[in-house]
Backbone as CSV, one residue per row, in Angstrom:
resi,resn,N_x,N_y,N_z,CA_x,CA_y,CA_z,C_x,C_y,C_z
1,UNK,138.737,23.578,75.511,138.779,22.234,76.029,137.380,21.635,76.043
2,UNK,136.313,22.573,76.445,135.334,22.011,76.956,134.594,21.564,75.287
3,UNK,134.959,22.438,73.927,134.225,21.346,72.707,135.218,20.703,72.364
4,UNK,136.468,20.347,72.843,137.272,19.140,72.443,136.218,17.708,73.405
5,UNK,136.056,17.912,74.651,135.558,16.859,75.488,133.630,16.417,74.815
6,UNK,133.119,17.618,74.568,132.174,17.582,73.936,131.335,16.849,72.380
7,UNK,132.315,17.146,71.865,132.541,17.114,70.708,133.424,16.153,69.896
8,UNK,134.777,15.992,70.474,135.861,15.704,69.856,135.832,14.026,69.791
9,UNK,136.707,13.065,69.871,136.412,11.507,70.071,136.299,11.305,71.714
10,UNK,135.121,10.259,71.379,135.032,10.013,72.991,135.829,8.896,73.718
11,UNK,137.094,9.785,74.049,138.437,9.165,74.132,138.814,9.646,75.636
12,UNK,137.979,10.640,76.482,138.020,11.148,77.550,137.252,10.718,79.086
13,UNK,137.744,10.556,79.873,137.082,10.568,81.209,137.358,12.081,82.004
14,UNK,135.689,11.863,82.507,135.930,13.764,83.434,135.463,13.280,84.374
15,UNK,136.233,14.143,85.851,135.624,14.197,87.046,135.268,15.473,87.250
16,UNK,133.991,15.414,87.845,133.312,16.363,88.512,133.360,16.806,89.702
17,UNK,133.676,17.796,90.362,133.905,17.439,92.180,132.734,18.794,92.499
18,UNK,131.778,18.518,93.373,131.165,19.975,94.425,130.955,19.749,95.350
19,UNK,131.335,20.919,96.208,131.001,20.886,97.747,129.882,21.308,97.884
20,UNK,129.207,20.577,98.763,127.842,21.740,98.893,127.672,22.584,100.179
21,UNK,129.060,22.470,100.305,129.304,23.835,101.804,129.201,25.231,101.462
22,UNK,129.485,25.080,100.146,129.715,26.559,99.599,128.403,27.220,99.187
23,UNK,127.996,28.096,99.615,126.959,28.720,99.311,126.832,30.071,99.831
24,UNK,127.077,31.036,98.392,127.737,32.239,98.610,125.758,32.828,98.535
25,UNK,126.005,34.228,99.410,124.555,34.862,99.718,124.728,36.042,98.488
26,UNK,125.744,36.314,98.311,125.806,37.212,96.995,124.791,37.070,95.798
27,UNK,124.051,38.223,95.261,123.534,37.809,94.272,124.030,38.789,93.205
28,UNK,123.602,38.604,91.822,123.995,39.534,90.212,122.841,40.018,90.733
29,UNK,123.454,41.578,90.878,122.214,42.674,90.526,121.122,42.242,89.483
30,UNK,119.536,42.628,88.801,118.996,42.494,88.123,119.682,43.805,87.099
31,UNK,119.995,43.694,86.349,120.275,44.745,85.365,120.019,44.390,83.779
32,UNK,119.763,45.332,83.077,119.503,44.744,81.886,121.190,44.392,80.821
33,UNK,122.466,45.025,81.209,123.243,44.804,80.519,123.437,43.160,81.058
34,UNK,123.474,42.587,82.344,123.542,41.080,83.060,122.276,40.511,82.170
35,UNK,121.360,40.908,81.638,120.273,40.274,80.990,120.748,39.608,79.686
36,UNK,121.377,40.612,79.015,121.671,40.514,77.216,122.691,39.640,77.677
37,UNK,123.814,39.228,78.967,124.509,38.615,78.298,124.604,37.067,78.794
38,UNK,123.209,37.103,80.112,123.105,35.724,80.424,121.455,35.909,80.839
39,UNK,120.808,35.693,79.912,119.158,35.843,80.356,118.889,35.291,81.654
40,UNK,117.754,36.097,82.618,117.133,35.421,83.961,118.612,34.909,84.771
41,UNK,119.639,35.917,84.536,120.882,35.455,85.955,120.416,36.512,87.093
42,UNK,120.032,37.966,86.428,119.480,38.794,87.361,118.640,38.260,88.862
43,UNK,119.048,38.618,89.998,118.683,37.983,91.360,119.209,36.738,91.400
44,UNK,120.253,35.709,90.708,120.261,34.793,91.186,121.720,34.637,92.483
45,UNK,121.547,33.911,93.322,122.676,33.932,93.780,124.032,32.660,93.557
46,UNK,125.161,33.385,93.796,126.480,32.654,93.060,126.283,31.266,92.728
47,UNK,125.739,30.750,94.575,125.460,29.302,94.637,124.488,29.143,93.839
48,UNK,123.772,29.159,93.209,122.683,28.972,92.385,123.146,28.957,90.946
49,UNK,123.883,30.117,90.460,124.397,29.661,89.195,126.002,28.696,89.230
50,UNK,125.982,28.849,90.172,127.300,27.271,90.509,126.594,26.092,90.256
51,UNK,125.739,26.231,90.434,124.859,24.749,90.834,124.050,24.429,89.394
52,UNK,123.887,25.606,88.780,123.192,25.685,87.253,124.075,25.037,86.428
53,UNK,125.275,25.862,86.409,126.522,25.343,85.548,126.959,24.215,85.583
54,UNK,127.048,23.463,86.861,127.481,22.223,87.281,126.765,21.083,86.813
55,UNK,125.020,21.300,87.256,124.188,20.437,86.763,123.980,20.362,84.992
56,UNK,123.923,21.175,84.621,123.949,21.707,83.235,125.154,20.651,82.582
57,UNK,126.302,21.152,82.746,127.612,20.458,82.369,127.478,19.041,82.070
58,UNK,126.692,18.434,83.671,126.930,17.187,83.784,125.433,16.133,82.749
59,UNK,124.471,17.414,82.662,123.162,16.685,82.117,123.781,16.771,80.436
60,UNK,124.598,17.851,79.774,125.090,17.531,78.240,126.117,16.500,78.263
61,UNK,126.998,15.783,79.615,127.722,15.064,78.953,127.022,13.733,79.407
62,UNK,125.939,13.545,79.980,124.952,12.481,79.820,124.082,12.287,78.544
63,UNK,123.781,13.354,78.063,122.796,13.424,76.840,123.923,12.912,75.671
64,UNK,125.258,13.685,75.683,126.189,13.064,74.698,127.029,11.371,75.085
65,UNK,126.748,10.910,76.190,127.089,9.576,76.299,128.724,9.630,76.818
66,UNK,128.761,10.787,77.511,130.463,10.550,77.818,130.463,10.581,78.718
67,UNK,131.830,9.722,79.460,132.236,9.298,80.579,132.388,10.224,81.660
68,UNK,131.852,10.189,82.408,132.311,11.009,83.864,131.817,10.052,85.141
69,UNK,132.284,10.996,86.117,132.269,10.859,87.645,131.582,11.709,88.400
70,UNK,130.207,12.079,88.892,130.126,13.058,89.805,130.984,12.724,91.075
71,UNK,131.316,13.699,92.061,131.608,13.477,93.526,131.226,14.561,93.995
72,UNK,130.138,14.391,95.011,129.865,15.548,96.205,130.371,15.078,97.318
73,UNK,130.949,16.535,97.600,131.773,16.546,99.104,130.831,17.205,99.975
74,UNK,130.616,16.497,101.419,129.630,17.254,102.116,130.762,18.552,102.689
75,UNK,131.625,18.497,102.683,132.577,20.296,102.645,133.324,20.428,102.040
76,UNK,134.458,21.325,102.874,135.531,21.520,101.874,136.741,21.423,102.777
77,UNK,136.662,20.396,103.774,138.211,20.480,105.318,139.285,19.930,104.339
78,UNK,140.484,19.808,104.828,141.733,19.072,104.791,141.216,17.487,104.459
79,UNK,140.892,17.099,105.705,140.419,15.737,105.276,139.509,15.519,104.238
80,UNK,138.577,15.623,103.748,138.054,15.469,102.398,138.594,15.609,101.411
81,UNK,138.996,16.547,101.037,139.669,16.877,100.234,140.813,16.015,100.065
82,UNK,141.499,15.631,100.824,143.033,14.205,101.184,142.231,13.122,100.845
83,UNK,141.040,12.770,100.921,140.182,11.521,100.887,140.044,11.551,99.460
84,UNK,139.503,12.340,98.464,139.679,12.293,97.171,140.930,12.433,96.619
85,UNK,141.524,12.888,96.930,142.997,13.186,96.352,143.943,11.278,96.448
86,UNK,143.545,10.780,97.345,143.751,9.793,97.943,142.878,8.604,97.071
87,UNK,141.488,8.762,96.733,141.319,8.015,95.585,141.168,8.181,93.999
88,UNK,141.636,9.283,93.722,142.227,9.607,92.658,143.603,8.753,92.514
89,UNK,144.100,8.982,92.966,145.700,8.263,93.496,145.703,7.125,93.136
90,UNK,144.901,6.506,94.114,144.369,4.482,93.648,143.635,4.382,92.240
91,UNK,143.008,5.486,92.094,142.473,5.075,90.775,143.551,4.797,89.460
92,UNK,144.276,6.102,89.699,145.557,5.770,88.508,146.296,4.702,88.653
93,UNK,146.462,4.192,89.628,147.022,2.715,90.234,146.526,1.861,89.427
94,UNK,145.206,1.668,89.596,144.434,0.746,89.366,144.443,0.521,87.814
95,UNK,144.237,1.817,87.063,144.200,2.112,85.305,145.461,1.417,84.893
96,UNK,146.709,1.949,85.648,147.621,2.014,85.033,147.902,0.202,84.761
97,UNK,147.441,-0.456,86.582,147.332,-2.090,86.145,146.681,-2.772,85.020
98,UNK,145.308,-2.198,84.961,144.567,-2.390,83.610,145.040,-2.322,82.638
99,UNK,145.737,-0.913,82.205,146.330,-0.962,81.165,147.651,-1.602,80.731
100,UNK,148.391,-2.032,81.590,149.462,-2.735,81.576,150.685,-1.286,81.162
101,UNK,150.111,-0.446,81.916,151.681,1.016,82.093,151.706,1.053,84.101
102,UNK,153.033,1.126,83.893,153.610,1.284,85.408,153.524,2.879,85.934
103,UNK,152.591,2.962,86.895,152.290,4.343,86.629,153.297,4.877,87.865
104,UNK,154.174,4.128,88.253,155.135,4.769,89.167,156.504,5.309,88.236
105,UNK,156.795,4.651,86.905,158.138,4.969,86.270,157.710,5.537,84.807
106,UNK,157.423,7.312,85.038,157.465,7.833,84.062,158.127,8.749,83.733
107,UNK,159.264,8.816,82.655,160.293,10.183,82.727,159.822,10.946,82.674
108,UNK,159.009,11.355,81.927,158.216,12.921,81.130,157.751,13.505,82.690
109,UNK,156.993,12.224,83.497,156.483,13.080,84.584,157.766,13.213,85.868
110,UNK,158.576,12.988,85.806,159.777,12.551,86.709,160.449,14.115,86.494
111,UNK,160.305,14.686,85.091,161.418,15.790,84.949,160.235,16.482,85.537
112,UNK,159.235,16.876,85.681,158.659,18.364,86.563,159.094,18.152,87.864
113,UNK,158.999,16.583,88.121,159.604,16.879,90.034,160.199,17.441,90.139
114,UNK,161.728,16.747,88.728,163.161,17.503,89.150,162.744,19.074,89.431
115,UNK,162.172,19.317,88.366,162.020,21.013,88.300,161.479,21.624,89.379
116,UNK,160.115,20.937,90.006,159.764,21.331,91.691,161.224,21.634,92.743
117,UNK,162.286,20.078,92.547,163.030,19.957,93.714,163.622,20.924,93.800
118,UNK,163.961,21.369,92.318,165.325,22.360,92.435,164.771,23.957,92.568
119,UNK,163.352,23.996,92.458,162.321,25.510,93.032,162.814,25.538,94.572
120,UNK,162.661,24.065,94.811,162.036,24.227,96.727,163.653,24.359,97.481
121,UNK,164.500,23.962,96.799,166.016,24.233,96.896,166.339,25.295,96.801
122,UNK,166.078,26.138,96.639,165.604,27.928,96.173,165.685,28.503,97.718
């Protein structure tokens, strides 16, 4: 996926989401087999190469000119998390007005409900 978005037509929007609550004390042993297969990860900790990967990600799809969104969450509660989920929500609202598609009446997405209802009927 990630050299289709990279690479492929720039026909894509990405969101980015991090909390910066998370910050694991764990670190990658220094070892030389962790060396050959990600140079200088040795001593780093999780949060640190979370934060590598993330920034990284987001500085190639700036350098390549494609669309994204950062969002930092100052945690990770119920409510935050409902707060983005919540404008994600409006956003497709909003596209779908732009684009002139009704983003409330779609079959294709209508048959997984069915398929949820009749799980939770289970």
């Amino acid at each position: 996926v990630g050299q289709l978005y990279l690479g492929g037509p720039n026909d894509k929007f990405s969101i980015f989401v991090k909390t910066n609550k998370w910050r694991s004390k764990l670190r990658v042993r220094k070892q030389e087999e962790f060396e050959k297969l990600v140079r200088d990860i040795g001593g780093k900790s999780l949060g640190e190469i979370m934060d590598a990967v993330f920034d990284g990600v987001l500085r190639t799809y700036a350098k390549r000119k494609r669309p994204f969104v950062r969002v930092e969450l100052d945690g990770k509660t119920e409510r935050e998390v409902g707060a983005l989920l919540q404008l994600l929500m409006c956003e497709i609202m909003m596209l779908g007005k732009l684009m002139g598609v009704n983003p409330f009446d779609q079959p294709n997405v209508e048959e997984y409900k069915e398929e949820v209802r009749k799980l939770l009927a289970n």
